[in-house]
N, CA, C and O of each residue as an XYZ file, in Angstrom:
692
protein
N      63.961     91.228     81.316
C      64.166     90.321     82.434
C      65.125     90.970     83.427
O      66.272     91.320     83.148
N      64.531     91.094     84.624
C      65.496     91.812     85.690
C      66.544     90.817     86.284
O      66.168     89.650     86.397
N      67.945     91.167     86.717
C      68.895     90.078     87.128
C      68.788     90.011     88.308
O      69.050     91.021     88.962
N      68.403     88.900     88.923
C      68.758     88.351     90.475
C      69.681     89.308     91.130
O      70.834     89.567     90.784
N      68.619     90.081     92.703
C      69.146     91.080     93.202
C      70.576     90.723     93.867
O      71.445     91.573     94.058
N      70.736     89.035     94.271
C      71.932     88.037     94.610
C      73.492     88.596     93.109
O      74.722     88.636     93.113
N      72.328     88.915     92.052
C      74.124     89.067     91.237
C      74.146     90.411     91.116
O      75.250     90.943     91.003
N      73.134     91.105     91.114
C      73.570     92.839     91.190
C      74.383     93.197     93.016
O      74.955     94.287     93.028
N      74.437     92.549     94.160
C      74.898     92.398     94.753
C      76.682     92.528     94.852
O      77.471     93.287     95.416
N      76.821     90.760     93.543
C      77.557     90.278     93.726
C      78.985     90.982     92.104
O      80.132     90.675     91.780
N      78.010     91.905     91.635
C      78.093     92.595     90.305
C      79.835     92.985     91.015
O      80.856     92.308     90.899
N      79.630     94.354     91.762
C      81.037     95.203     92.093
C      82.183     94.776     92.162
O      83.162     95.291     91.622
N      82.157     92.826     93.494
C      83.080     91.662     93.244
C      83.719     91.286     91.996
O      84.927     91.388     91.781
N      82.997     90.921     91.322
C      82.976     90.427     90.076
C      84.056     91.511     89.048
O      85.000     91.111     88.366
N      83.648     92.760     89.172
C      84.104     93.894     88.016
C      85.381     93.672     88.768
O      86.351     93.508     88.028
N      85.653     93.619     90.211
C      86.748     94.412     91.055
C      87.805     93.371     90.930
O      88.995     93.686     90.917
N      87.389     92.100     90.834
C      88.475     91.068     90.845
C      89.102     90.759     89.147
O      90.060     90.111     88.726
N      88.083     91.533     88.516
C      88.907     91.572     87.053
C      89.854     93.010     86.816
O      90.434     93.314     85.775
N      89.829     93.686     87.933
C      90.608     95.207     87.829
C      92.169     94.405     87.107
O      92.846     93.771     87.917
N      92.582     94.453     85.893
C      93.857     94.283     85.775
C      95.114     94.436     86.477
O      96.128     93.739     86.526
N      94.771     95.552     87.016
C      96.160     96.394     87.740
C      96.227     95.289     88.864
O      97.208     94.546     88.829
N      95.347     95.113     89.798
C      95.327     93.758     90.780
C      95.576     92.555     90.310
O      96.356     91.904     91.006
N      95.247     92.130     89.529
C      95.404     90.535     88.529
C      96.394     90.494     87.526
O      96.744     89.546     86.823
N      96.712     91.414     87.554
C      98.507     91.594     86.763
C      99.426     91.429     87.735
O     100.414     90.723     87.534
N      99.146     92.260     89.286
C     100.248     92.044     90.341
C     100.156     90.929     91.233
O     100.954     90.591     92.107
N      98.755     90.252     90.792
C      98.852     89.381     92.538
C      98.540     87.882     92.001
O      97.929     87.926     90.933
N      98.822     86.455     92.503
C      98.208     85.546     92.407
C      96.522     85.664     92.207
O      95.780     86.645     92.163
N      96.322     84.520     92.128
C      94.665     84.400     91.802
C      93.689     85.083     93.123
O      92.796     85.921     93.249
N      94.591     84.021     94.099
C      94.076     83.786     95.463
C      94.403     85.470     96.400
O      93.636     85.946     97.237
N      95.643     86.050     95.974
C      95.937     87.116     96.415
C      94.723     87.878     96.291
O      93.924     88.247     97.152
N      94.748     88.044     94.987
C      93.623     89.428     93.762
C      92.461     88.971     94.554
O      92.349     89.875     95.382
N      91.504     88.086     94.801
C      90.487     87.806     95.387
C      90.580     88.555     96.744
O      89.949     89.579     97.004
N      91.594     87.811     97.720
C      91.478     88.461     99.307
C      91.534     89.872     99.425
O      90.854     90.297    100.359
N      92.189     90.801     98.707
C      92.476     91.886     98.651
C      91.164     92.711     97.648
O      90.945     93.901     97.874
N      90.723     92.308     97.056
C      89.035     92.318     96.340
C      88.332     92.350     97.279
O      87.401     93.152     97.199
N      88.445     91.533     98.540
C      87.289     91.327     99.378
C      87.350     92.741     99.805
O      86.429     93.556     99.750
N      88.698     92.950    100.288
C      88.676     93.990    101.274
C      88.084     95.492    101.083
O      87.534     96.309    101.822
N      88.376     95.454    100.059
C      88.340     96.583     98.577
C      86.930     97.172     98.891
O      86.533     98.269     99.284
N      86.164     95.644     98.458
C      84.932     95.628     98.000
C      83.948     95.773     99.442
O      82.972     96.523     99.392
N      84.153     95.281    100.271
C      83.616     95.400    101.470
C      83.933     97.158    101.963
O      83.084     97.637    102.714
N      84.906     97.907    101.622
C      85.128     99.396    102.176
C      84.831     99.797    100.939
O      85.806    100.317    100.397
N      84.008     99.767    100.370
C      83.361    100.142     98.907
C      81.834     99.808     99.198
O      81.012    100.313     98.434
N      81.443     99.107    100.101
C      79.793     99.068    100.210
C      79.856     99.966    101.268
O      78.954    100.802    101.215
N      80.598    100.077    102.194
C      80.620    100.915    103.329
C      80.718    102.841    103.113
O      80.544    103.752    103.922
N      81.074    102.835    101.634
C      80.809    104.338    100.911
C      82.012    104.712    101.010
O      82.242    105.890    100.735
N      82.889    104.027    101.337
C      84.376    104.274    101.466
C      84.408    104.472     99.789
O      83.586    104.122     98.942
N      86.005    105.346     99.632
C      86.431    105.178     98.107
C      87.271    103.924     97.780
O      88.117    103.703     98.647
N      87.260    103.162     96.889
C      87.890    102.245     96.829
C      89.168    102.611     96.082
O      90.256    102.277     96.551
N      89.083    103.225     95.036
C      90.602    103.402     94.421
C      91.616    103.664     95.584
O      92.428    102.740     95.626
N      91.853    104.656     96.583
C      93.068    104.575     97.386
C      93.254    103.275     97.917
O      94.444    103.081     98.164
N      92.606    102.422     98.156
C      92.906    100.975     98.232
C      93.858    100.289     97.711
O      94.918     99.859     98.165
N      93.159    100.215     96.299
C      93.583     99.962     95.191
C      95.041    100.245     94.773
O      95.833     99.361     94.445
N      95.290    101.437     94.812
C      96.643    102.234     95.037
C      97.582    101.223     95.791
O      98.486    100.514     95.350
N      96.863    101.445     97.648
C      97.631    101.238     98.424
C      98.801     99.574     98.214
O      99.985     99.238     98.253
N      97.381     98.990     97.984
C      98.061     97.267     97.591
C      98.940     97.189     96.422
O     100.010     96.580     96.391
N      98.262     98.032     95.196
C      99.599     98.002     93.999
C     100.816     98.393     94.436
O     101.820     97.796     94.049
N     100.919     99.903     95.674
C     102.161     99.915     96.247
C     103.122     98.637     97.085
O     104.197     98.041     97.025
N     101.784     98.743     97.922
C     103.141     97.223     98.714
C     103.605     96.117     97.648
O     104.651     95.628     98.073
N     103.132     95.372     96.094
C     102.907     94.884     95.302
C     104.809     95.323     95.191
O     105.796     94.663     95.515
N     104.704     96.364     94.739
C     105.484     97.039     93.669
C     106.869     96.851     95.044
O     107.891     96.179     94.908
N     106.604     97.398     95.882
C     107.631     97.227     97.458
C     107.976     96.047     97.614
O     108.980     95.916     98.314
N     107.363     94.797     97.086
C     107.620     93.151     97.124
C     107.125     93.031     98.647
O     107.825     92.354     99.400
N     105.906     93.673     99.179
C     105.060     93.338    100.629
C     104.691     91.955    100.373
O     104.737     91.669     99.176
N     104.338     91.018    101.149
C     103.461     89.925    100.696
C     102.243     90.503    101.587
O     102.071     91.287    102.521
N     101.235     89.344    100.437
C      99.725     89.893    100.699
C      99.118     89.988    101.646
O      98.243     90.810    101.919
N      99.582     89.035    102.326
C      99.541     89.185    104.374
C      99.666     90.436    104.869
O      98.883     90.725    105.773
N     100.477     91.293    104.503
C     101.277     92.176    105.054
C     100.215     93.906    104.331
O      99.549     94.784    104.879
N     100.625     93.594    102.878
C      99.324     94.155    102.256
C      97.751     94.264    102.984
O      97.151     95.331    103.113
N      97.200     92.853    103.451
C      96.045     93.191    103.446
C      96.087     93.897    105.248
O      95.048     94.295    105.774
N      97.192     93.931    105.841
C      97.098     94.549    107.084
C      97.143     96.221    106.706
O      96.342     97.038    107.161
N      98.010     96.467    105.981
C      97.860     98.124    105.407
C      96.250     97.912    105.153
O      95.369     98.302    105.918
N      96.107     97.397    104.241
C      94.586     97.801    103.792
C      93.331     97.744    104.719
O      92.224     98.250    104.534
N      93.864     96.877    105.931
C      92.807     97.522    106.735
C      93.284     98.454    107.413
O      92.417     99.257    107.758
N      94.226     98.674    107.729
C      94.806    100.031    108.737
C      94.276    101.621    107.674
O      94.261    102.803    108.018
N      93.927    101.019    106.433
C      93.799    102.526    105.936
C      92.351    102.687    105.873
O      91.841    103.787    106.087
N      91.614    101.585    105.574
C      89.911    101.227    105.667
C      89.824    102.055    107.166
O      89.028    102.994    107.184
N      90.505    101.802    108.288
C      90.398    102.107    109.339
C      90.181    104.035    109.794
O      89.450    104.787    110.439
N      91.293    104.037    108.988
C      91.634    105.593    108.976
C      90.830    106.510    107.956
O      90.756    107.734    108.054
N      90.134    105.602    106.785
C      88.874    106.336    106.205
C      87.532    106.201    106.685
O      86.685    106.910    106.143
N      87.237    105.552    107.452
C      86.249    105.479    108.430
C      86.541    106.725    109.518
O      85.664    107.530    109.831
N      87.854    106.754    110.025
C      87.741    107.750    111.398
C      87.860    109.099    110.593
O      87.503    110.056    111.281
N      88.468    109.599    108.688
C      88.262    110.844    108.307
C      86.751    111.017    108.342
O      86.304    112.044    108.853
N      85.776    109.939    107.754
C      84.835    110.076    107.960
C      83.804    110.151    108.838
O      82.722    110.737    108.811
N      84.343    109.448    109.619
C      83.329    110.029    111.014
C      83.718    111.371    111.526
O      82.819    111.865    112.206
N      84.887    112.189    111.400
C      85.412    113.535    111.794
C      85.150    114.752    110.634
O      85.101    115.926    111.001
N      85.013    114.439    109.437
C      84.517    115.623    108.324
C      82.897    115.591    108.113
O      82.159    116.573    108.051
N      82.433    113.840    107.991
C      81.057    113.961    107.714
C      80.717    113.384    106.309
O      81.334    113.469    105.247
N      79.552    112.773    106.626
C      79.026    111.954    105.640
C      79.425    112.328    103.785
O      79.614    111.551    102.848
N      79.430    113.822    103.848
C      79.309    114.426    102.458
C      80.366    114.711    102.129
O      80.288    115.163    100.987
N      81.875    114.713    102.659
C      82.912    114.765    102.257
C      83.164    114.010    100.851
O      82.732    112.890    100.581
N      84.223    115.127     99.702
C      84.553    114.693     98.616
C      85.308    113.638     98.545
O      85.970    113.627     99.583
N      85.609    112.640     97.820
C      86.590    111.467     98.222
C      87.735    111.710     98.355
O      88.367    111.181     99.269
N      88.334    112.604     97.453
C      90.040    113.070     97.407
C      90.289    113.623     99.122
O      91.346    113.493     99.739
N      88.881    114.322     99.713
C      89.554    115.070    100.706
C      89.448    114.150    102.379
O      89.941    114.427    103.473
N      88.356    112.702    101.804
C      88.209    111.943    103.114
C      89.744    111.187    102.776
O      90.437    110.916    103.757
N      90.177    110.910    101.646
C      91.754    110.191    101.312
C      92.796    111.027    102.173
O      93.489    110.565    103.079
N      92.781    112.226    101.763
C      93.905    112.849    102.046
C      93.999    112.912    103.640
O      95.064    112.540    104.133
N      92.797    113.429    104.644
C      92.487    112.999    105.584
C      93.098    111.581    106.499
O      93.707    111.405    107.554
N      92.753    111.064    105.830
C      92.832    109.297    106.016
C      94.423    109.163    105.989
O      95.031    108.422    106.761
N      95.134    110.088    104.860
C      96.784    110.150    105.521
C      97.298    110.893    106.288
O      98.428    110.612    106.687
N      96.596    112.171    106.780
C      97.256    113.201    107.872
C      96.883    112.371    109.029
O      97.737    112.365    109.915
N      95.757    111.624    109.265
C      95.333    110.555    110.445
C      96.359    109.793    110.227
O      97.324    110.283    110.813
N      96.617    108.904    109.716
C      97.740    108.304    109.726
C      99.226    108.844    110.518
O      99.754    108.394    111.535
N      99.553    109.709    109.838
C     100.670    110.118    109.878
C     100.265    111.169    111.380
O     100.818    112.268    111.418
N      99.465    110.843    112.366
C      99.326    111.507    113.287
C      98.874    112.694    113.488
O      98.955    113.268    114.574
N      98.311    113.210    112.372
C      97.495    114.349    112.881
C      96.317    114.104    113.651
O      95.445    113.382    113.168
N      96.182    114.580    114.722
C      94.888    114.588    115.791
C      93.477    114.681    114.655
O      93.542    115.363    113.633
N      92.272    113.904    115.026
C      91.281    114.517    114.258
C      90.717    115.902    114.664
O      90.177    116.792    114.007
N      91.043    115.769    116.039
C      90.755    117.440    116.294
C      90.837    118.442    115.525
O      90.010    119.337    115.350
N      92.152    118.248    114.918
C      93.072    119.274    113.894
C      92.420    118.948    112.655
O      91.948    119.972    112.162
N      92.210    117.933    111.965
C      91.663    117.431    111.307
C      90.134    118.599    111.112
O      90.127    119.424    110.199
N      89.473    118.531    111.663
C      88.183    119.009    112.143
C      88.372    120.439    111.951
O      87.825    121.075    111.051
N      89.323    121.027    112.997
C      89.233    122.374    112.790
C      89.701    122.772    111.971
O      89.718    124.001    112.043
N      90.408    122.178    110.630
C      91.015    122.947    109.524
C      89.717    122.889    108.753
O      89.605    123.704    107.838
N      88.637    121.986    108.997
C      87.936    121.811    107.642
C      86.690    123.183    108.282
O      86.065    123.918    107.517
N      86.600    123.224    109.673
C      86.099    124.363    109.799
C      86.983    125.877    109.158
O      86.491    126.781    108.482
N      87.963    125.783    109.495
C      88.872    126.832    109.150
C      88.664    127.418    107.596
O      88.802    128.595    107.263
N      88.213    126.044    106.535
C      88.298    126.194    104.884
C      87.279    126.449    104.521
O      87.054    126.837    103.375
N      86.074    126.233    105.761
C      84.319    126.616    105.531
C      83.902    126.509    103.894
O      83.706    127.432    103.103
N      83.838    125.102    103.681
C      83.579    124.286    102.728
C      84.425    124.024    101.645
O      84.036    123.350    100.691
N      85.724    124.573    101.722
C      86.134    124.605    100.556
C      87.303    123.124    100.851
O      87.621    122.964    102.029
N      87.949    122.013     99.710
C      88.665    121.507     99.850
C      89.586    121.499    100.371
O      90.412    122.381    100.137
N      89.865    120.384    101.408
C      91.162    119.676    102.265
C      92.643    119.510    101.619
O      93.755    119.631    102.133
N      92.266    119.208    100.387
C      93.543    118.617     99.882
C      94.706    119.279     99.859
O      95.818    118.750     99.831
N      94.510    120.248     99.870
C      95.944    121.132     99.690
C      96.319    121.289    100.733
O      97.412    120.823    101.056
N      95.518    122.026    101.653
C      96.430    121.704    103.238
C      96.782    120.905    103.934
O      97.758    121.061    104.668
N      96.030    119.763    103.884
C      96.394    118.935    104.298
C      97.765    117.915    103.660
O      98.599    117.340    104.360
N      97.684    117.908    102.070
C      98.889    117.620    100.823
C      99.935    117.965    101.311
O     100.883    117.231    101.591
N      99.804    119.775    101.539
C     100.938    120.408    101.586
C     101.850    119.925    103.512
O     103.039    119.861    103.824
N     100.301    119.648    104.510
C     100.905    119.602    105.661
C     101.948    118.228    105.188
O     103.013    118.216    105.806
N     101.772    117.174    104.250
C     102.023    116.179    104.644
C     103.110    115.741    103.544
O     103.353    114.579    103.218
N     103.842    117.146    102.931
C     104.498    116.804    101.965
C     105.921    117.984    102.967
O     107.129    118.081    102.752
N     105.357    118.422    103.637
C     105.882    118.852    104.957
C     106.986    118.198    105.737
O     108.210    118.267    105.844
N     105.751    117.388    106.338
C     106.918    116.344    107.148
C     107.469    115.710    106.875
O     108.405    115.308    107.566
N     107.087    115.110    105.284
C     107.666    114.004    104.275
C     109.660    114.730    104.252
O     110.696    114.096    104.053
N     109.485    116.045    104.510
C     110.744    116.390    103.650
C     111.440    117.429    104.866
O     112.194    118.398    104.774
N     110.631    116.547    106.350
C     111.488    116.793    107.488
C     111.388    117.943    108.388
O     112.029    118.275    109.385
N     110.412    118.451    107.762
C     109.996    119.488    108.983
C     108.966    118.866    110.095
O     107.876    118.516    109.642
N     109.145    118.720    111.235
C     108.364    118.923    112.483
C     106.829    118.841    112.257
O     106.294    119.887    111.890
N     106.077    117.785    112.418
C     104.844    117.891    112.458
C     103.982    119.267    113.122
O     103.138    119.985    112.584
N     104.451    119.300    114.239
C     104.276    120.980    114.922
C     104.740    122.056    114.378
O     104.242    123.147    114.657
N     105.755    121.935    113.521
C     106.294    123.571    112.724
C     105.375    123.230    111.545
O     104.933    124.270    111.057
N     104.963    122.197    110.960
C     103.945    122.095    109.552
C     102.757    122.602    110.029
O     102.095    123.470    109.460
N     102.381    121.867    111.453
C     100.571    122.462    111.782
C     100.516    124.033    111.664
O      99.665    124.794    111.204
N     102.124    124.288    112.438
C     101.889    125.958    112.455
C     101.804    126.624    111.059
O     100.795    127.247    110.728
N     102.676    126.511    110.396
C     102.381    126.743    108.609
C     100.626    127.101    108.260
O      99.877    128.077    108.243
N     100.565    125.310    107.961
C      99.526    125.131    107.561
C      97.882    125.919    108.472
O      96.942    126.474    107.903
N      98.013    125.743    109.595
C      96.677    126.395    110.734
C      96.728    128.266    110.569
O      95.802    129.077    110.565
N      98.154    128.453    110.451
C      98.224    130.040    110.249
C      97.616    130.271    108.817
O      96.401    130.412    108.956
N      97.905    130.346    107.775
C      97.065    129.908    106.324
C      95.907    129.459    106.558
O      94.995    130.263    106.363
N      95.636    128.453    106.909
C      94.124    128.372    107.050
C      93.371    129.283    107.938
O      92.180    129.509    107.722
N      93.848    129.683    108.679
C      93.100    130.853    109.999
C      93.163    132.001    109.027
O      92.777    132.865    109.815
N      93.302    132.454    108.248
C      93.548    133.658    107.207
C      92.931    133.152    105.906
O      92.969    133.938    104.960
N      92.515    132.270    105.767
C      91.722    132.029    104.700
C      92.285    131.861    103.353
O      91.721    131.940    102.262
N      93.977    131.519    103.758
C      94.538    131.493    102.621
C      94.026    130.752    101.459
O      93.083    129.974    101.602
N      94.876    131.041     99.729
C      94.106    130.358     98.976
C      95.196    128.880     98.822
O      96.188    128.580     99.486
N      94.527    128.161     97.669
C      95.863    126.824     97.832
C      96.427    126.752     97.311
O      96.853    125.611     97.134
N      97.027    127.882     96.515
C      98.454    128.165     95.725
C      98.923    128.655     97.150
O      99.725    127.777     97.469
N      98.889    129.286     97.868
C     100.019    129.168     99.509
C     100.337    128.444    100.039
O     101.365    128.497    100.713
N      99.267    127.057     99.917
C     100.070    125.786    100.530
C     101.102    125.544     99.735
O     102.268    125.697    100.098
N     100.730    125.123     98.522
C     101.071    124.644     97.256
C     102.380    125.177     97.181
O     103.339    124.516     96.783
N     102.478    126.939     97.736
C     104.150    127.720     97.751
C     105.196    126.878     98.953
O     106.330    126.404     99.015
N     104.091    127.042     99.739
C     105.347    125.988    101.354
C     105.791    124.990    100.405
O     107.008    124.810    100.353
N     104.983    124.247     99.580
C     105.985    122.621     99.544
C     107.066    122.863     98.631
O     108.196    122.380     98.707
N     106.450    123.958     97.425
C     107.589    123.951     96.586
C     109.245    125.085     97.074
O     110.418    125.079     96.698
N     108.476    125.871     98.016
C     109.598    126.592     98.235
C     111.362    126.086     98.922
O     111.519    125.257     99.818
N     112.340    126.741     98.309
C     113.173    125.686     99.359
C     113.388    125.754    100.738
O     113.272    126.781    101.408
N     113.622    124.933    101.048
C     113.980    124.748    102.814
C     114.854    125.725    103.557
O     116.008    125.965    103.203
N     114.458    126.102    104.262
C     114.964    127.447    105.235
C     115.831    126.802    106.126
O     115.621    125.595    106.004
N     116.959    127.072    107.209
C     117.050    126.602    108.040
C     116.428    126.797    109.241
O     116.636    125.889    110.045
N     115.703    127.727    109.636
C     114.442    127.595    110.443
C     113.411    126.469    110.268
O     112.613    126.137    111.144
N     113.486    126.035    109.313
C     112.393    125.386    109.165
C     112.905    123.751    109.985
O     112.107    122.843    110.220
N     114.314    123.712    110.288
C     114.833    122.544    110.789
C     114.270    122.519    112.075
O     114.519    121.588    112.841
């Protein structure tokens, strides 16, 4: 007996609003609204776990869910524009990571031309490393330069991976 195409539909809802990690942190009514959102940038081919993430963070920050579900669309937002700028076939880790250098103001331009620059190979590290960069106070413009010089050379991603761990120069201020 095949199940009503109405509950294979309604199947993903269903699994997503029993995710523990959400229904451990939120009211009933919370875990649902924030499900919707989830679940709606989850039919759209979006990844849903950074979602997921994002709300357990504000959760854990004491955000209320109001406030939460405005992140969660501001980031739905920003995985839509990695994805319209890398392309349909992008890996999920690297439309995520994307979705935070957009955030955090990287142009998609830049965006674009690094993934030309890596000629197929994964985002994450340069982009990780651009953004573990500014996290720790260097200049969005002294990180692009880092990171765009390495990528224009075809570096591998143990070189990003060296910028973040190395210590801080005072040039680098």
């Amino acid at each position: 007996m095949r199940a009503p195409l109405l509950l294979l539909c309604l199947l993903p809802a269903a699994l997503a609003a029993q995710d523990p990690r959400l229904s451990a942190r939120f009211s009933r009514e919370a875990a649902l609204r924030i499900t919707a959102v989830i679940d709606s940038a989850a039919a759209e081919g979006l990844p849903a776990e950074p979602l997921v993430l994002r709300a357990l963070e504000g959760s854990i920050k004491g955000a209320s869910p109001d406030r939460i579900l405005l992140v969660l669309g501001r980031l739905r937002t920003s995985l839509h524009s990695a994805r319209a700028t890398l392309g349909p076939d992008v890996e999920a880790a690297d439309l995520t990571v994307a979705a935070a250098a957009l955030q955090a103001g990287v142009p998609e331009s830049r965006v674009a031309e690094l993934q030309r620059w890596r000629n197929g190979k994964p985002l994450t590290a340069p982009l990780g490393a651009y953004l573990d960069l500014v996290a720790r106070g260097v200049s969005g413009e002294q990180a692009w330069t880092q990171i765009s010089g390495l990528a224009q050379r075809r570096a591998a991603d143990r070189e990003y991976i060296g910028l973040v761990t190395a210590p801080r120069r005072p040039e680098d201020d």
